[in-house]
C-alpha positions, 0 to 999 in steps of 0.5 A: 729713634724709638723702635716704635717709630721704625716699625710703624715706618717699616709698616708704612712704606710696605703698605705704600710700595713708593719711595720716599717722596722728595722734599719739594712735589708740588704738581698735585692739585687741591686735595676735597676733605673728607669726613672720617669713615669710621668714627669711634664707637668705644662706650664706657661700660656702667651701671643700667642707668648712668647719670645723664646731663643736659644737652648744651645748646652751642654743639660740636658740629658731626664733622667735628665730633667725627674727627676728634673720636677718631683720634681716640678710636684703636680700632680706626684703621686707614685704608692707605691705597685708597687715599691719593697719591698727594696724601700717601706722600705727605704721611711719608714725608712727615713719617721722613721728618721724624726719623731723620731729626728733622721734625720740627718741635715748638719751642716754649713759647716765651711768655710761658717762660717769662711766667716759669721764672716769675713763678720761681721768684718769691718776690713777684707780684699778681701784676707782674703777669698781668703786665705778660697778659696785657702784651698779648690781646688774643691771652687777654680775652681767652684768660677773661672769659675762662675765668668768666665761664662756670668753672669759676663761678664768679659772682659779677663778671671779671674784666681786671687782667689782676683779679683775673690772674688771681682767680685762675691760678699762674701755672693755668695762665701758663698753660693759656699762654701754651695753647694760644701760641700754638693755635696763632703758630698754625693760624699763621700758615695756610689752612688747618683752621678747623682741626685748629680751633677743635682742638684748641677748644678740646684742650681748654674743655679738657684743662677745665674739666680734669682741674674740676676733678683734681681730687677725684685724679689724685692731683693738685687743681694746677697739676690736673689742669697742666694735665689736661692741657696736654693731653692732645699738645702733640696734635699742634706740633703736627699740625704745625709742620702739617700747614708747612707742607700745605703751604710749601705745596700751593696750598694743596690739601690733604684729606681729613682721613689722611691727617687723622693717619699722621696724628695717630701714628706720629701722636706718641713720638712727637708727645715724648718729644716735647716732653723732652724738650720743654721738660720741667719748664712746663710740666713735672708729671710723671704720667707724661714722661717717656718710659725711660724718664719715669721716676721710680713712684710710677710704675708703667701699668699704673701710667697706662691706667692713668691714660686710659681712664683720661682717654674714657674721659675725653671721650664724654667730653667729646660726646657731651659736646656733641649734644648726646647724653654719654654714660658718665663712667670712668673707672675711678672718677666718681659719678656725681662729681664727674656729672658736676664737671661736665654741667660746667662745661656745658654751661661755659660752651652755652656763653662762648 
């Protein structure tokens, strides 16, 4: 296990003073949900006066915008002995699952297998995929309306699975195929609907928004949607053990601060833990292997260059969302074309 992980277990169970909780506790009652304290307040620094986009009209709710900044917020910190008993047990009990192997990473969903192979085969046809698609109704009407919203600038609307496979691209239907199976996966279990769909709906607004700006990210438009994709797929495996222990404890919530706590602090582990597992199977960019897979072309400083200037991005995303008008400033990224990006986004949030 990465030292990583041991320190911020060590750290943990010091702050906590409990033992480990058993694997079965189930007397506590329903935990409130509770808004994070301290939502982020990092700001991209720019010129006097940054490009600016109109608000959209369909926001993301406080709560929401709350939630998702936290995630990216470094200097967020958790109070831990005043969260309740229930909740300093279910971040023990996660923190537990990881250290001992015994964290349950998704498989490859298998559509997104059955897609890799048709990829990989010279012979296959638009309508092998749309065969995939038509099997699955919730895939189906998430690929009609991305292919429907701004970022493809249809001149009449798509309703053909074939035409829309075309229009889109295979390695984006694959990404598709990935989150609708990791959003139905958590939708299954008990409670968590919420975080759910804010991050299913991030995810997609991220894989849209970076494929706008491949040029500006030095990729292929599939390579740069792949990438935003998985910026937050970590969120959904946690998610997922998250709604087992709900549901293995009655039901009984843990509060949005202490669900915040896991994802930061287990987020990291589990990433390169997927990347491990699914591998080349779904994604070959560098910028996502672990440290010690890294290829000789990316050194480490420039993988964290990377992944901060993808952290100041989701950050307008978020905020843009939200209805506020954020300085559009990343370094790299020009200003024009990142204000293009996020005009598309807004538009394709104003039809769903």
């Amino acid at each position: 296990m990465p030292g990583r992980l041991n320190k911020i277990i060590g750290w943990f169970m010091r702050s906590l003073e409990i033992e480990m909780p058993p694997a079965s506790v189930s007397e506590h009652s329903e935990v409130s949900r509770q808004r994070p304290d301290r939502p982020s307040n990092a700001e991209n620094s720019g010129p006097a006066a940054p490009e600016q986009v109109p608000a959209s009209t369909n926001l993301l709710p406080a709560e929401a915008r709350a939630f998702l900044l936290a995630l990216l917020d470094e200097q967020h910190s958790c109070d831990l002995q005043a969260l309740s008993i229930y909740d300093r047990e279910f971040i023990a009990s996660l923190l537990n699952k990881l250290s001992t192997d015994d964290f349950e990473i998704p498989l490859l969903p298998e559509g997104a297998t059955r897609i890799q192979k048709i990829i990989n085969d010279p012979m296959s046809r638009a309508a092998d995929y749309a065969d995939i698609i038509k099997s699955d109704p919730a895939l189906s009407t998430a690929l009609i309306k991305m292919v429907n919203s701004p970022f493809y600038v249809a001149i009449t609307p798509i309703k053909d699975l074939q035409l829309a496979v075309a229009r889109v691209g295979l390695q984006q239907i694959q990404g598709l195929v990935v989150l609708t199976s990791l959003k139905s996966r958590i939708l299954n279990a008990r409670g968590l609907r919420r975080e759910v769909e804010w991050l299913t709906e991030l995810s997609l607004h991220m894989a849209l928004v970076c494929q706008q700006l491949a040029p500006e990210l030095s990729m292929s438009p599939s390579e740069a949607f792949t990438c935003g994709f998985m910026r937050n797929v970590e969120y959904f495996a946690i998610l997922s053990v998250t709604a087992q222990h709900i549901s293995a404890h009655q039901g009984a919530a843990v509060s949005t601060e202490a669900l915040i706590e896991v994802l930061r602090r287990l987020g990291p582990s589990v990433h390169d833990l997927i990347i491990r597992s699914w591998g080349q199977d779904i994604t070959e960019l560098q910028i996502f292997m672990p440290p010690d897979e890294l290829g000789n072309g990316v050194e480490s400083h420039d993988r964290k260059e990377i992944q901060k200037r993808l952290d100041a991005l989701q950050r307008i995303v978020i905020e843009a969302w939200s209805g506020t008008n954020p300085e559009l400033v990343v370094e790299g990224l020009r200003s024009d074309s990142l204000k293009r990006a996020i005009e598309s986004l807004l538009k394709s949030t104003e039809k769903s």
